[in-house]
N, C-alpha and C positions, 0 to 999 in steps of 0.2 A: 637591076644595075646594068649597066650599058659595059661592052666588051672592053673598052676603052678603061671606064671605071674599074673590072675587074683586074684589068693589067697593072693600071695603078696600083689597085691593092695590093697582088701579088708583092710586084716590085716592092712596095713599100713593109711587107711580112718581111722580105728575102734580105733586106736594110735591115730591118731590127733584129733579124737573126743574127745574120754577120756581125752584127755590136755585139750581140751578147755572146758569141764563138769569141771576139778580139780581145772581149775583157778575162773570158774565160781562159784563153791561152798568155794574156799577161801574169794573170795569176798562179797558173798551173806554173809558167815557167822563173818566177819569182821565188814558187814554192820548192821547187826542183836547186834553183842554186841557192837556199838557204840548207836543203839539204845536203848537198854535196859534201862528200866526205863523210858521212856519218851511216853507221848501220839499218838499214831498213826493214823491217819488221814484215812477214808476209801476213800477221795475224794481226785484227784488227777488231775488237770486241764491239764497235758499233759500225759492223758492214750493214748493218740492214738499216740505220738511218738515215736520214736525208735531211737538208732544209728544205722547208716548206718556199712555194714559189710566192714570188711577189705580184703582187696584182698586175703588172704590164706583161710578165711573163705568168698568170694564167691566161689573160687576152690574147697574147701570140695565139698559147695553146688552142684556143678557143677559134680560130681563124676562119673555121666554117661560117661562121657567123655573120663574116664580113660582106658575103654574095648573095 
């Protein structure tokens, strides 16, 4: 892949990052004033799971792959 090409890609990883931070902090901050007001719990009986990523966001992850 040509420098040029790899730039594009970049730029275009650094795009689909920044979407998924914008959606991630709409949601965060949606989740934050529904709480508001209410007691917050520091214990949390499922800290250790996750959702599972979705195929565009294991492809991000996967980026190496693009050069």
């Amino acid at each position: 892949m040509s420098k040029v090409g790899r730039i594009a890609s970049a730029v275009e990883y650094i795009r689909a990052l920044q979407q998924l931070l914008d959606e991630h902090d709409a949601g965060y901050s949606a989740d934050m004033n529904s709480m508001a007001g209410s007691p917050v719990s520091s214990y949390s009986s499922d800290e250790g799971s996750c959702d599972p990523l979705s195929p565009e966001e294991q492809e991000l992850l996967d980026f190496t792959n693009w050069f």
